[in-house]
KOLGU-499429 format. One line per 5 residues: number of its first residue (from 1); their letters; for each residue y, x, z of C-alpha. Coordinates in Angstrom, 2 decimals, decimal comma, m for minus. Example, Ala and Ser with C-alpha at 12.3 -4.5 7.8 and 13.67 -1.06 7.14 Angstrom:
2
1> as> m4,50:12,30:7,80 | m1,06:13,67:7,14
***
This chain:
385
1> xxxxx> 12,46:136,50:m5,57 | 12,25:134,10:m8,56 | 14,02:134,87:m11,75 | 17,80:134,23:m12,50 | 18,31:130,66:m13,16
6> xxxxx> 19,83:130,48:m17,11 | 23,28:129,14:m17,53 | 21,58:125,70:m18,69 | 20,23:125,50:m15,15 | 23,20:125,88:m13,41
11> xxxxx> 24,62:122,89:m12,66 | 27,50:123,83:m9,85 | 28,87:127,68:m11,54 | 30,43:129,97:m9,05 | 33,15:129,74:m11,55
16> xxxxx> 35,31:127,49:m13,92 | 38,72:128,22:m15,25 | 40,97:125,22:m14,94 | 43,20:124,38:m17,36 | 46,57:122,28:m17,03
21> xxxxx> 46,63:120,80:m20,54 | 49,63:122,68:m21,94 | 48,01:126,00:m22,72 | 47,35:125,37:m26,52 | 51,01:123,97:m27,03
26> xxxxx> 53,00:126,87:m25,90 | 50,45:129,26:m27,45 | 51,48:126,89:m31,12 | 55,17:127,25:m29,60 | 54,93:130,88:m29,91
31> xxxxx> 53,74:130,99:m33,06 | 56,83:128,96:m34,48 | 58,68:131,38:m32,68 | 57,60:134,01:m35,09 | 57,11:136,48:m31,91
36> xxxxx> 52,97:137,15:m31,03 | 53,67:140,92:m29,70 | 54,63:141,59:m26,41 | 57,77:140,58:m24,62 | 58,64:137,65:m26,18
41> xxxxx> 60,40:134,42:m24,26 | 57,29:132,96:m22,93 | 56,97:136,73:m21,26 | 60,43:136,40:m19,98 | 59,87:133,25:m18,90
46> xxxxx> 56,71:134,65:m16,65 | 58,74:137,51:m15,98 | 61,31:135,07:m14,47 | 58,67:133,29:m12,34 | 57,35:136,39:m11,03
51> xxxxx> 60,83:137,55:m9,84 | 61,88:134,14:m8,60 | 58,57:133,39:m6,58 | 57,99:136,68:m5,15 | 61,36:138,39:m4,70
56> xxxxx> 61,24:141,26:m6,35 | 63,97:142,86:m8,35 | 61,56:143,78:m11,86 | 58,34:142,38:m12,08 | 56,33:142,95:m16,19
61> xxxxx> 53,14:141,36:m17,40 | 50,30:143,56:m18,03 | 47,29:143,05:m19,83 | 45,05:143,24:m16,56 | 45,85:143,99:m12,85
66> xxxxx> 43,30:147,40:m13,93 | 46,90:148,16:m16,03 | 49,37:147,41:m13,16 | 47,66:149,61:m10,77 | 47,34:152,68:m13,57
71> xxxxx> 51,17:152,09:m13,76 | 51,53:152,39:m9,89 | 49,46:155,43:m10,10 | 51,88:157,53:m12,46 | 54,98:155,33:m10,90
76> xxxxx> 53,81:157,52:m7,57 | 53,47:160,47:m9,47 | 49,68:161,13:m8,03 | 49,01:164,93:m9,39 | 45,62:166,50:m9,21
81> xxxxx> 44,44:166,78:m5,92 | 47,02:164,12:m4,36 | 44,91:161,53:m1,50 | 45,02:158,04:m1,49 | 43,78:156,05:1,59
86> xxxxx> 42,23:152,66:0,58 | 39,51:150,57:1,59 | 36,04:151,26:0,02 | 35,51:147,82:0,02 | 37,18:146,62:m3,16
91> xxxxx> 36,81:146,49:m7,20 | 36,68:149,84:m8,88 | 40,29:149,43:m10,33 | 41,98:150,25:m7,27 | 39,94:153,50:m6,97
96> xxxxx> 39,89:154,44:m11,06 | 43,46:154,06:m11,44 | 44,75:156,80:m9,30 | 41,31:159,20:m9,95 | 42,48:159,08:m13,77
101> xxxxx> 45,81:161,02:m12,56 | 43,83:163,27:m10,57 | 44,38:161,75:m7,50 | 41,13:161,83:m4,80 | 40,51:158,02:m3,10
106> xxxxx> 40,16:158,54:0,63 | 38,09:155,23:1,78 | 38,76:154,15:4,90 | 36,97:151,24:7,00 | 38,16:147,37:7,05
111> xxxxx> 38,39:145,29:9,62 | 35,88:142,97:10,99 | 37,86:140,00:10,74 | 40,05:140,07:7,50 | 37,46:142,18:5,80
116> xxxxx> 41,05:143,93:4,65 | 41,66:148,25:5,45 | 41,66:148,60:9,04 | 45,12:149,71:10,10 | 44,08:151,47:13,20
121> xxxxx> 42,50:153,68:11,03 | 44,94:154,75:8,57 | 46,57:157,67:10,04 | 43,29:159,28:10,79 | 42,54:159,86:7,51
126> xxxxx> 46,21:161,10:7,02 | 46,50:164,70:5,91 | 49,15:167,26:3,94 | 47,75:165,67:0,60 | 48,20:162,12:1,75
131> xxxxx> 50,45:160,67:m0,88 | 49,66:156,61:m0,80 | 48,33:153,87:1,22 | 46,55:150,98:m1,11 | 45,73:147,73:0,83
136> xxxxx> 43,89:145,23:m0,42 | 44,58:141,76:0,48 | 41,17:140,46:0,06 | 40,42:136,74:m0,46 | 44,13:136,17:m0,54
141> xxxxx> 44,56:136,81:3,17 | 46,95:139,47:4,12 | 46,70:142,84:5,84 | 48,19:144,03:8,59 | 51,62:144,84:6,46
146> xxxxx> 54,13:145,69:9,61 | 51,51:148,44:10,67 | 50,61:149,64:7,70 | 54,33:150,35:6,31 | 55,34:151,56:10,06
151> xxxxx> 52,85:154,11:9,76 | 53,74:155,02:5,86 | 57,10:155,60:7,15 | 56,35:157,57:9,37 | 54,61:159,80:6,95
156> xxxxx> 56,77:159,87:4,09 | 54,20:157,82:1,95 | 54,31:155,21:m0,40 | 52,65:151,35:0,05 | 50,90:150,21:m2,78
161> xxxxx> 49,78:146,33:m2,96 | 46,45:145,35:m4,78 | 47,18:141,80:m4,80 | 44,70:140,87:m7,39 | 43,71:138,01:m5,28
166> xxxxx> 46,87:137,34:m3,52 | 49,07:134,96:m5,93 | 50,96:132,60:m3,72 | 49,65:133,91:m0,50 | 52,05:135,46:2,20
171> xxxxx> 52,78:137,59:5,04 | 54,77:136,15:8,16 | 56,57:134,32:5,15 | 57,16:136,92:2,57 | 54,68:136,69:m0,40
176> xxxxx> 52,54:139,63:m1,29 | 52,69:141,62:m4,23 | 56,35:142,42:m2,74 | 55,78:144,15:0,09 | 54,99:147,33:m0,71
181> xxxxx> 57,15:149,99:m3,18 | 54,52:148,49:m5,88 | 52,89:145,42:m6,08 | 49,38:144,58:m8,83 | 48,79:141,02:m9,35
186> xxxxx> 45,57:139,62:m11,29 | 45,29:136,74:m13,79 | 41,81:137,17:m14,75 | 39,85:134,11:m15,46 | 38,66:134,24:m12,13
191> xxxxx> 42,26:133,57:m10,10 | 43,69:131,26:m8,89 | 46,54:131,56:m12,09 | 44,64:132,80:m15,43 | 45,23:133,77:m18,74
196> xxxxx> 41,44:135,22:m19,21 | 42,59:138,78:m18,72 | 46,47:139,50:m17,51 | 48,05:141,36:m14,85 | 51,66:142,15:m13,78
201> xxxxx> 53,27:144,83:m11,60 | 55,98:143,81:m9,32 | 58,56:146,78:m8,55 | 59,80:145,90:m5,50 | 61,84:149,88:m5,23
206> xxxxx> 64,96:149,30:m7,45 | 64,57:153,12:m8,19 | 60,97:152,47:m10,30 | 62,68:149,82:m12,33 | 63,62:152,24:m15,16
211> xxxxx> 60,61:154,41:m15,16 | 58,13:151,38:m14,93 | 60,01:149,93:m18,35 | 59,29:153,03:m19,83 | 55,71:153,56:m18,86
216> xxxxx> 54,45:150,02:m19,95 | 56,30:150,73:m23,85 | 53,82:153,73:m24,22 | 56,45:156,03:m22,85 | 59,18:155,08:m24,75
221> xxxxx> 62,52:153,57:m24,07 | 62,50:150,51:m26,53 | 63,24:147,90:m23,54 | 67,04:150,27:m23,41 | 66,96:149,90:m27,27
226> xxxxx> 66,21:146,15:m27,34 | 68,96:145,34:m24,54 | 71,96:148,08:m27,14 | 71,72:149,94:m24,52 | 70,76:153,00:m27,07
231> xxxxx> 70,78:152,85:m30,68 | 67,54:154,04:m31,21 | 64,23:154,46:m29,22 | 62,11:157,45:m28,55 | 59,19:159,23:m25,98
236> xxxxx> 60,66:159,98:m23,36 | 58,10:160,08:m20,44 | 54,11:159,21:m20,24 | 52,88:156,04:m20,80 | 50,03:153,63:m22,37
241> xxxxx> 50,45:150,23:m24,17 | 49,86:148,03:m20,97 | 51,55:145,13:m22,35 | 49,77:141,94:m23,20 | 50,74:139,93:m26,37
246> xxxxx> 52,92:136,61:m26,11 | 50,10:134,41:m26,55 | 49,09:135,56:m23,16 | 51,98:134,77:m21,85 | 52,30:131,01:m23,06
251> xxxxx> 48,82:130,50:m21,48 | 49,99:131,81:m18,67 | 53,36:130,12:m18,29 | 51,19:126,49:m18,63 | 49,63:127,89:m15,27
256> xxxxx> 52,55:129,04:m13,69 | 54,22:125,55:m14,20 | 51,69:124,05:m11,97 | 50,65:127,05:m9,85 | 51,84:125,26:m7,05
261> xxxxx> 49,81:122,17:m7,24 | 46,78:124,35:m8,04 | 47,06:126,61:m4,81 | 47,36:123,06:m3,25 | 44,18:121,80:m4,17
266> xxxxx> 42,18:125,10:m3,72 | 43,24:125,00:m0,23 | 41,65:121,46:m0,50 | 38,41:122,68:m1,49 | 39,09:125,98:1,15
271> xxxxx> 39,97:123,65:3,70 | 36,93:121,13:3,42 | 33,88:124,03:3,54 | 35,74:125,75:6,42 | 35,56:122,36:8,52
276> xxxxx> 31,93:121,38:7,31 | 30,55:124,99:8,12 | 32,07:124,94:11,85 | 28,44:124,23:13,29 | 27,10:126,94:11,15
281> xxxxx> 29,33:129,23:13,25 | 29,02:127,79:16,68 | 24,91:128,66:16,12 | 25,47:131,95:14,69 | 23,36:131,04:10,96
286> xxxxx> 26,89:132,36:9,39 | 30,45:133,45:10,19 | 33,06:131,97:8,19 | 36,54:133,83:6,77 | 39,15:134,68:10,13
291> xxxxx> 42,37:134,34:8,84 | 44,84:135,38:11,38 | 48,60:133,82:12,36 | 50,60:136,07:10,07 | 48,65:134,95:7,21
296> xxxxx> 49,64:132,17:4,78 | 46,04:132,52:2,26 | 46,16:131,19:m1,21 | 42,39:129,99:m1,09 | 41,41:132,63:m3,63
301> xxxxx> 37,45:132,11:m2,57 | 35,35:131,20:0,00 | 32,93:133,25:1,46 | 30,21:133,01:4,49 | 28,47:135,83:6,31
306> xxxxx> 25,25:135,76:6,83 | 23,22:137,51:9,54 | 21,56:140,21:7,27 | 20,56:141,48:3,49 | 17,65:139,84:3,87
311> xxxxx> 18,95:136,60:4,63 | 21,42:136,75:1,84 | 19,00:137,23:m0,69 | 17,10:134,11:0,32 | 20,40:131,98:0,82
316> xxxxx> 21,38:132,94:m2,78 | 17,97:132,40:m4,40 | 17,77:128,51:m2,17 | 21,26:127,48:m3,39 | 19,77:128,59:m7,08
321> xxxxx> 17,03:126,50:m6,94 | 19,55:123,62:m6,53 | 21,18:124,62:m9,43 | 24,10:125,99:m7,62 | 25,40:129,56:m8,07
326> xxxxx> 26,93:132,04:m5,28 | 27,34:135,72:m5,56 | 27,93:138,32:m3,85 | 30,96:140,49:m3,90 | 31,43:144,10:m3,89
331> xxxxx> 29,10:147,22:m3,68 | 31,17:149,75:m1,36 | 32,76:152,78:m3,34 | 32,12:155,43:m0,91 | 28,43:154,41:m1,61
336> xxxxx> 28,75:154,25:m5,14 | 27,89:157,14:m7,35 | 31,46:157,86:m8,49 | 32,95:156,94:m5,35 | 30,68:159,83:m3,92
341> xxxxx> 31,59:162,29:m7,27 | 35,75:161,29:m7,27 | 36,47:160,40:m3,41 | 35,46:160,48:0,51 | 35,25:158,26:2,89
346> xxxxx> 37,29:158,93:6,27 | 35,21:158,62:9,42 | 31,95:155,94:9,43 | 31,92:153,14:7,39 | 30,05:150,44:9,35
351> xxxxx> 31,82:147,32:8,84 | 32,12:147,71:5,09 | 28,55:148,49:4,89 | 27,69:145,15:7,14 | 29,97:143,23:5,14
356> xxxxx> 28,70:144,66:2,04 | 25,13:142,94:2,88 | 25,67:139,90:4,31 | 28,66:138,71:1,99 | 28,07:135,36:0,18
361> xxxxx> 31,22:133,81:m2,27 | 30,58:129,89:m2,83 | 31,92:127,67:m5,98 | 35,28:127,37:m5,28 | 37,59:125,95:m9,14
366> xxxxx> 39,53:123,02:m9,60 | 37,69:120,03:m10,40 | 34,23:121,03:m7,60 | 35,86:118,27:m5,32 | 33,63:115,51:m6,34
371> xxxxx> 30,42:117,85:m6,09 | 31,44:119,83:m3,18 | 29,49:118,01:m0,90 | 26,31:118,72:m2,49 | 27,23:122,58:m1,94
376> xxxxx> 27,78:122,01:1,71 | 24,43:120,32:1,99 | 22,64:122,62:0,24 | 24,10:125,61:2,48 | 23,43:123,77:5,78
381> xxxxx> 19,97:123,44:4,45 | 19,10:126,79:3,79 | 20,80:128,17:6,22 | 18,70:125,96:8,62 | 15,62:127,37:7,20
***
């Protein structure tokens, strides 16, 4: 393996955050507005969005989707010793957030297809100490969401959406992030809608609404106190600062404005490498991303699979040598040291270990179009080889 090519050497980045060109004026707007803490109008505004867009009845900026899904972890009221089923094939947040109440992550399979928790698998891992289900909807394609809440129902357990990468992507119509009792969105600098680090959590049970308000103001009930509903605020219940400052918010609104036309053109980009990498398929170099008929994706990334570890590392170091830069994507957290100290994994694990290996991300960011053909070739290329 050669060294890491340096950042001057990279002439195609995995990543590039677009911006719509009205970021820095509603960040100066919120200055004259005298308001740079949280909650300001350019919050509402998001706030708005959120609750327009996905149909929820409360949804409230965080500073990260990490935040959203620490919320949803005291919003269930995970105690010490409490299980969560989730995949094991996901970023750490989904896991940390409930093992910081106590709770112990129960890591269960994904599917082959989807690459999202394997529904037929769920209620295996089901015991008395089963309190949640987290899916994933990885790549912004959805999981099976009928299945998954018929078998919550069915034991008395609550549905918990990581939809960091799921902005503007639905099930059988309905967008995620408000499917579940509790939904975690993501507007790191690597989504589709960014503010360099944000989050929100979308309370889609009318009964959380109060509770959630009072978690994200450090316990308090200052959102009561700000409305007259009280004429003063206290602590009344746990909570952290989780939420971000206005300035996050105006960046953020710019992107909401036009999130829209930006989903668009990512399923441009999405749409063009799944056509040019059909042959790939039909000869078996690579499989590309399944995404099945309930599923509306949101073009988060693209990904190919290659045939082994092996192979990946090679395809990874040839598109490097062309200046081009592709990653990899998650090491599983049943595997991972703390996964092994804080969790367990329910039954074997095969897929997400395949998957694990063979997993290459490609550039996907607004503004590739005009060099996305020289990605393609490259792929094709080493992929012949």
């Amino acid at each position: 393996m050669t060294a890491k090519r340096s950042l001057a050497e990279i002439r195609i980045p995995f990543n590039q955050p677009f911006l719509t060109g009205r970021e820095l004026e509603y960040i100066s707007e919120a200055h004259r507005n005298h308001h740079l803490s949280g909650d300001g109008p350019f919050t509402k505004r998001c706030h708005a969005w959120l609750e327009r867009t996905v149909g929820c009845p409360k949804a409230l900026l965080t500073h990260s989707c990490t935040a959203a899904l620490e919320m949803a972890a005291i919003l269930a009221d995970i105690q010490a010793g409490d299980e969560v089923i989730m995949p094991s094939f996901t970023f750490v947040s989904t896991a940390n957030a409930f093992v910081l109440r106590g709770g112990v992550p129960v890591f269960v399979d994904v599917r082959d297809d989807t690459l999202n928790i394997d529904e037929s698998k769920i209620e295996a891992a089901i015991t008395p100490k089963t309190r949640a289900i987290v899916v994933v909807h990885y790549a912004g394609v959805a999981c099976e969401m009928d299945a998954i809440q018929a078998i919550a129902s069915r034991h008395g357990l609550l549905v918990i959406e990581d939809a960091a990468q799921a902005v503007l992507a639905s099930y059988k119509g309905r967008p995620l992030g408000g499917l579940g009792a509790l939904g975690a969105l993501s507007f790191h600098e690597t989504k589709n809608i960014l503010c360099g680090e944000g989050g929100a959590l979308l309370v889609n049970d009318p009964r959380l609404n109060a509770r959630a308000e009072v978690i994200r103001e450090k316990g308090t009930d200052r959102s009561r106190f700000y409305r007259g509903e009280v004429d003063k605020y206290t602590w009344v219940d746990l909570g952290s600062s989780f939420l971000p400052g206005e300035v996050i918010a105006a960046f953020l609104w710019a992107q909401m404005q036009m999130a829209d036309a930006i989903t668009g053109r990512r399923m441009a980009i999405w749409t063009r490498y799944h056509e040019a990498f059909a042959d790939l398929e039909k000869s078996g170099r690579a499989r590309r991303p399944v995404v099945p008929p309930y599923a509306t994706p949101n073009a988060h990334n693209y990904y190919l699979l290659v045939r082994d570890a092996e192979t990946r590392a090679k395809f990874i170091e040839s598109l490097s040598a062309e200046g081009i830069q592709a990653v990899f994507h998650y090491i599983p957290l049943h595997d991972s040291p703390a996964g092994r100290r804080f969790g367990r994994a329910s039954g074997p694990m095969a897929v997400t270990r395949s998957v694990a290996d063979r997993l290459v991300r490609l550039p996907l960011w607004l503004g590739l179009e005009d060099r996305q053909d020289n990605v393609i070739d490259s792929c094709i290329k080493a992929l012949a080889r």
